[in-house]
Structures are given as structure tokens and as C-alpha cells.
C-alpha positions as a printed NumPy array, in Angstrom:
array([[-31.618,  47.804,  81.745],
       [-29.784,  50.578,  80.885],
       [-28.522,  49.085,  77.319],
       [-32.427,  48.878,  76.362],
       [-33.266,  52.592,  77.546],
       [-30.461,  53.736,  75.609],
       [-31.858,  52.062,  72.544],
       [-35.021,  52.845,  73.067],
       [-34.339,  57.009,  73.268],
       [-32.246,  55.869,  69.777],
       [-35.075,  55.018,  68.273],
       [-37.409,  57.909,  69.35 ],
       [-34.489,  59.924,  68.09 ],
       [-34.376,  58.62 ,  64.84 ],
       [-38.504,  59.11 ,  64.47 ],
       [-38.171,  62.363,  65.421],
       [-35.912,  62.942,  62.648],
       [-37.729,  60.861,  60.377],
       [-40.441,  62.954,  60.941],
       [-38.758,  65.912,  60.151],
       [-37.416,  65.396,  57.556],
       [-40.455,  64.756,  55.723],
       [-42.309,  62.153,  53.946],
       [-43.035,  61.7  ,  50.416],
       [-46.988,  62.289,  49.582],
       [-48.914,  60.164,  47.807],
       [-49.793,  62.063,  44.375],
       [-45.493,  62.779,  44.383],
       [-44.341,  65.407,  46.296],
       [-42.487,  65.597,  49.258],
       [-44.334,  66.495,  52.817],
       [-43.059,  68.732,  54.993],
       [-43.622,  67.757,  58.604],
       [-43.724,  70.733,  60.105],
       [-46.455,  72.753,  58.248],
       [-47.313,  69.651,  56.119],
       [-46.813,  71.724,  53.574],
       [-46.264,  69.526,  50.181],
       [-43.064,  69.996,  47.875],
       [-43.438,  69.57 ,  44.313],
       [-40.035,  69.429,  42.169],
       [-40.87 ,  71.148,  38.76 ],
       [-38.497,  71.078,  35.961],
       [-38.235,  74.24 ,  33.685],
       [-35.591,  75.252,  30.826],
       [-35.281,  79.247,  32.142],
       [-34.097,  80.489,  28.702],
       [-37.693,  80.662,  26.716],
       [-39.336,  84.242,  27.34 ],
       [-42.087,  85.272,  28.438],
       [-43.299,  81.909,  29.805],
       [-39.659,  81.188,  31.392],
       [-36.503,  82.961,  32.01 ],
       [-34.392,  84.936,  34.29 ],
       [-34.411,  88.729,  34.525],
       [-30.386,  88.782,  35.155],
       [-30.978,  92.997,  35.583],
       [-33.126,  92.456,  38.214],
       [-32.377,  88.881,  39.997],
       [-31.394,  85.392,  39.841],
       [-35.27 ,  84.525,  40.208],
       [-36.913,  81.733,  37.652],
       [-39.984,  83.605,  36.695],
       [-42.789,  84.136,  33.296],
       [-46.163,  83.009,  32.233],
       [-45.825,  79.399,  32.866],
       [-43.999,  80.125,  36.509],
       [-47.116,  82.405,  37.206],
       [-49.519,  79.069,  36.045],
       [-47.333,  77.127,  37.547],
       [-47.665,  78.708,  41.154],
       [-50.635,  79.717,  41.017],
       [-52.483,  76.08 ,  40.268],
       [-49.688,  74.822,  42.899],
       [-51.136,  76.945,  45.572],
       [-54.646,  76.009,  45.095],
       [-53.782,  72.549,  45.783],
       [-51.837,  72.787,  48.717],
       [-48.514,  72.627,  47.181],
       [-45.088,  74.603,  46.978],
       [-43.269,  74.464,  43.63 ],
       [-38.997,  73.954,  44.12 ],
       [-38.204,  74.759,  40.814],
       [-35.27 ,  73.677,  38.895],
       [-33.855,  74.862,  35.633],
       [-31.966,  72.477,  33.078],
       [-31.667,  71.985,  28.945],
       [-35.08 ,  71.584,  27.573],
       [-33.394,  68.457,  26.56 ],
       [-32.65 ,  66.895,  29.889],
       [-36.413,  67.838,  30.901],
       [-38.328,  64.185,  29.828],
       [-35.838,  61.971,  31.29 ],
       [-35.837,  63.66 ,  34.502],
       [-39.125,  63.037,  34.353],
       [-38.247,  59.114,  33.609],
       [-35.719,  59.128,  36.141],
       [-38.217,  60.6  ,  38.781],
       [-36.009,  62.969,  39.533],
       [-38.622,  65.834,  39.714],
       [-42.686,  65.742,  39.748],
       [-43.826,  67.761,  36.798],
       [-42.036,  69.945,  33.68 ],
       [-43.383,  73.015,  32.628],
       [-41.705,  74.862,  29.486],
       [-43.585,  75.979,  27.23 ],
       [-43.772,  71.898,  25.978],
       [-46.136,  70.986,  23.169],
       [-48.635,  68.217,  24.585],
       [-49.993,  66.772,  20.799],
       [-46.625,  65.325,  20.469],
       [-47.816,  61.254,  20.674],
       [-43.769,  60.459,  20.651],
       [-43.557,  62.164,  24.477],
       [-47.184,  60.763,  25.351],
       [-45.681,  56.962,  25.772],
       [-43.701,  57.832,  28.558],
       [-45.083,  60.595,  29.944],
       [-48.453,  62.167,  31.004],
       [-49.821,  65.928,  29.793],
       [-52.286,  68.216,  31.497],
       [-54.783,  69.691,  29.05 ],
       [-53.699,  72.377,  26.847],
       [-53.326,  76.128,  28.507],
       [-52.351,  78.067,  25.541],
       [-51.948,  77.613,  21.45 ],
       [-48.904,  78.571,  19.733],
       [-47.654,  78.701,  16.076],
       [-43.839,  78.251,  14.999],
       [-42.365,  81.118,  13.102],
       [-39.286,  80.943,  11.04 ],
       [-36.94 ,  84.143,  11.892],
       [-34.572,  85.842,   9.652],
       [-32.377,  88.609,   9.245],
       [-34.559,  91.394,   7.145],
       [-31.358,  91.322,   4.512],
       [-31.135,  87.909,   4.393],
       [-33.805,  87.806,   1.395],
       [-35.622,  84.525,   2.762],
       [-39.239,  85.937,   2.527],
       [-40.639,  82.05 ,   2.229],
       [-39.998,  78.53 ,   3.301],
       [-39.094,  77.862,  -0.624],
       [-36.23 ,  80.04 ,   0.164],
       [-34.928,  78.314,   2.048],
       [-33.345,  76.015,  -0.058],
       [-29.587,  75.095,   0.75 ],
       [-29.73 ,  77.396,   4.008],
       [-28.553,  76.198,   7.777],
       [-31.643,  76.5  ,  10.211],
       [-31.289,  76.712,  13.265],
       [-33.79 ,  74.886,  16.388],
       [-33.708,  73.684,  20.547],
       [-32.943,  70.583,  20.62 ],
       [-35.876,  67.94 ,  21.37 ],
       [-38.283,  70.783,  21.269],
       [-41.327,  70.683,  19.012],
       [-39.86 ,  73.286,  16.46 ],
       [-36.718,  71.01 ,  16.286],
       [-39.285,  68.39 ,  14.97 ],
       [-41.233,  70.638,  12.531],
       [-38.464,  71.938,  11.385],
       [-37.112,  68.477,  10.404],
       [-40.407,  67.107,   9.251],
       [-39.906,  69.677,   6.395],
       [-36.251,  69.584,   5.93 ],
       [-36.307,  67.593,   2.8  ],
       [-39.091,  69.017,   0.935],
       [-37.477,  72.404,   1.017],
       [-34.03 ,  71.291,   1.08 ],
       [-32.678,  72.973,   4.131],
       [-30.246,  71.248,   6.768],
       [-31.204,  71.497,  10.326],
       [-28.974,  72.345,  13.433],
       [-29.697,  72.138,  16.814],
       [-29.04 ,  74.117,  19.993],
       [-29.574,  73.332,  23.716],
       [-30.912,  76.853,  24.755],
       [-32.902,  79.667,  22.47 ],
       [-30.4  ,  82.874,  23.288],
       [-27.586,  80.083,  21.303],
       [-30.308,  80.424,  18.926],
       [-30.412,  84.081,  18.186],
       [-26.842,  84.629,  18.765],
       [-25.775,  82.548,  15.909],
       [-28.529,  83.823,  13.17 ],
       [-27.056,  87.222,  13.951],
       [-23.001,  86.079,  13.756],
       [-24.341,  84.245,  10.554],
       [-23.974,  80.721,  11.326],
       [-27.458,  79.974,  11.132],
       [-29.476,  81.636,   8.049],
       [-33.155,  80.984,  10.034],
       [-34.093,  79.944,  13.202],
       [-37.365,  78.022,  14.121],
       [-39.199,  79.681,  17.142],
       [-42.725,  80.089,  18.831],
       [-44.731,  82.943,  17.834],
       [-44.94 ,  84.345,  21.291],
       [-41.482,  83.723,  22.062],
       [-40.13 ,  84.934,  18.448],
       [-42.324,  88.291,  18.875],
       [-40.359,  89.581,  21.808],
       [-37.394,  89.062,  20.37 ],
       [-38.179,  91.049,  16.749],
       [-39.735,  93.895,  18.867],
       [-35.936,  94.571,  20.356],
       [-34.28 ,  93.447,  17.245],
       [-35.542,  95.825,  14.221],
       [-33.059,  93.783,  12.088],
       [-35.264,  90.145,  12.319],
       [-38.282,  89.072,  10.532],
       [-40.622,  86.365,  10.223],
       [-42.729,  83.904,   8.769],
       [-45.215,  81.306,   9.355],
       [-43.688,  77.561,   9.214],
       [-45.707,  75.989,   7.038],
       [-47.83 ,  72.708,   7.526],
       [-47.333,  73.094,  11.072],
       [-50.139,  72.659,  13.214],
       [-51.059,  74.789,  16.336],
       [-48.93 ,  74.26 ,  19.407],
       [-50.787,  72.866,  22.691],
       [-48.83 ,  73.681,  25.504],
       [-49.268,  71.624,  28.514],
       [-47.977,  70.762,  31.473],
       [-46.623,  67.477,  31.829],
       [-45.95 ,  64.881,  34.867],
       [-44.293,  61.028,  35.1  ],
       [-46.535,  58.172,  33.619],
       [-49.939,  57.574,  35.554],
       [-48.896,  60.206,  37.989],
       [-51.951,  61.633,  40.204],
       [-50.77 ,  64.691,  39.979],
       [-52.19 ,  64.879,  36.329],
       [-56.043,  64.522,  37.067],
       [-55.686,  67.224,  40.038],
       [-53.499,  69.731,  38.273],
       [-56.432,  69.552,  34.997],
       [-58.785,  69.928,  37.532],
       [-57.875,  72.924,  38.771],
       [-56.355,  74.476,  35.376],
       [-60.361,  74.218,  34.083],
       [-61.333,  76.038,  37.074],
       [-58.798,  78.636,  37.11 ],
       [-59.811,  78.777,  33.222],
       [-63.244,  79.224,  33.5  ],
       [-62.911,  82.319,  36.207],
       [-60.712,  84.185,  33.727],
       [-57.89 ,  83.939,  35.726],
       [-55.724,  82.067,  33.219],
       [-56.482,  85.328,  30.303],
       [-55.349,  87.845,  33.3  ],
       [-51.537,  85.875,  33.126],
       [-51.959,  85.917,  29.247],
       [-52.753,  89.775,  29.562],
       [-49.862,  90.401,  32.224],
       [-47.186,  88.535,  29.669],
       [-48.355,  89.13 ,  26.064],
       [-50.268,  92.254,  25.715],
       [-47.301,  93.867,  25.033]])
């Protein structure tokens, strides 16, 4: 008799813990038990101001305009973000891997490549890719550009235009995990031009008097997005609320709070 009760309090034992521990919800995140609270795991790459980076002068804290979006369409749902920063490069197979619930970094969603294995909210801002040069450098045009180094993130969208291009202008293309690299290198020399964002690139020339810039041509407007694991439910809600939070201007008041400088 006593063999059974001591199995039996085992077991209650290990449902309690169970329990605590959390379960995992049915649109992907995790579930707290305690405040039922749901944990989403979002992937960012923390090196792409203003939508992502870290503030090393001020603290270790992940933040921008897409951390801001991020959070804030979170919270409306009933969710809490654990965010984790890796290479751009690693973000679609973590995705694959199911290793986190959603990526959001600055990530072009038109790109049909990335939609057969993975899913993209609607668009929440348009970019355009700038090429960025030293103001002595004398490339003024993508025709000079002729026999020069340029420079791009790997698996990133301007990696891609930048290639799409490469032999009609007759430029070589190198790539970099992380967009400081990026910079770095165009300034050392290594790199003659560097493929960026616009909104991205701009921040940059304002603190560096020395850079310039021009539009990459043929390139079509960036759609950012957010983007989740194939067929994920977490897609449908998060567009759902994005419209909403679109429509009551509170999407332009982020835009206004990172770019209107």
C-alpha cells in the first residue's frame, strides 16, 4: 500500500512540474503556467539601425523600430517577445529548424525565393537600396562601378540586388555577415561601395561627412515584413493586428520616433 502512495505523490509531483514549466500554445509559443502568459521566440540580427541594434553607451538591450512593432503587436495579442539576436544569415533556418516563432529584421517580404519555406506578414514599411561611397572615391553612378569590390550582408535582399546587377556593370560582389563589417571595410578600403537600405544608409552618412550615395538601380521598393515558419497561425493574427495598429496611426508614430531625424 505504501509502494502505490508513493507513486502516486510521484506522479502528482511530476504534473505539478509539468505544469510549471509550461506548455507550448497552439499558434507557437510557449505558455507560461503561472500567468498564462504566452512566450514568443523572435529572431533579430541586432546590427541594422534604426529598426535593430544595441545602444552599447547606454545598455546591452536589443531595441529600434522593428523591436518597438515587434512589442507592441506582441502585446495586443497576449504575447511576450524573448528575443534573440544572430547573423541575418542564420535567421531563415532557425525558422526551418523551429528553433524560434517569428524573425523580424528589417527582411524584404517580395522575395518569392524565402516565400517557399517560409510565411510573411504584410508589408509595414518600403525601403530603397542605396549604394554608399567614399565622397573621393569618384563613383558618382552604378556605370562606375566597373572593376570595383562591393560590398553586401550576406543572404540579405541588397546581397541579391547587388548580384542581380553584378555583370551588367561589371563589379564583383563580397559579402559580410553583419552591416558595421560593412562600413568598416569601405572606410579601410577593402570594399570601394557598399549596398545598404536607404533608412539604414542615411544614419550612417549623417555621422560620416566623408560617405555618399546613390540609388541602386533597377531595384524595386523594399517590403519589409515580418516573417513566421510555414502555415504558422501566428501569420493571420500578427496581419490582423498590424492593419489595425496601421489604420489608428500608431504604426507612423514609431516611423516618426525612429526616422524623423
Amino acid at each position: 500500500m505504501k509502494k502505490w502512495s508513493g507513486i502516486a505523490l510521484l506522479l502528482v509531483i511530476m504534473m505539478s512540474v509539468l505544469v510549471a514549466c509550461g506548455t507550448k500554445d497552439e499558434a507557437g509559443g510557449e505558455k507560461t503556467g503561472a500567468s498564462d502568459t504566452k512566450i514568443l521566440k523572435m529572431g533579430t540580427s541586432a546590427d541594422y539601425p534604426p529598426f535593430e541594434y544595441v545602444d552599447t553607451a547606454v545598455s546591452d538591450e536589443i531595441i529600434g523600430f522593428d523591436i518597438d512593432l515587434a512589442k507592441m503587436v506582441a502585446k495586443e495579442l497576449g504575447y511576450e517577445l524573448e528575443i534573440e539576436d544572430m547573423d541575418f544569415n542564420g535567421l531563415i533556418p532557425a525558422l526551418q529548424a523551429k528553433s524560434i516563432d517569428m524573425v523580424v529584421a528589417g527582411m524584404d517580404g517580395n522575395n518569392e525565393e524565402r516565400k517557399k519555406v517560409i510565411d510573411f506578414s504584410t508589408a509595414y514599411f518600403t525601403a530603397t537600396n542605396l549604394v554608399i561611397t567614399m565622397k573621393d572615391s569618384n563613383i558618382n553612378s552604378a556605370e562606375d562601378l566597373k572593376g570595383k569590390k562591393i560590398g553586401a550582408q550576406t543572404a540579405s535582399v541588397q546581397e541579391k540586388g547587388a548580384k542581380s546587377l553584378e555583370e551588367q556593370y561589371g563589379y564583383s560582389v563580397e559579402s559580410r555577415d553583419r552591416v558595421p563589417d560593412l562600413f568598416q571595410e569601405i572606410k579601410s578600403g577593402h570594399l570601394d561601395a557598399i549596398v545598404i537600405a536607404d533608412v539604414v544608409a542615411n544614419g550612417y552618412i549623417e555621422s560620416n561627412k566623408e560617405l555618399s550615395s546613390f540609388e541602386l538601380p533597377e531595384e524595386h521598393k523594399l517590403g519589409l515584413s515580418m516573417a513566421f515558419q510555414k502555415d504558422s497561425d501566428l501569420t493571420a493574427e500578427f496581419d490582423r493586428v498590424l492593419k489595425e495598429l496601421q489604420d489608428k496611426g500608431e504604426v507612423e508614430k514609431l516611423v516618426l520616433k525612429w526616422f524623423s531625424n
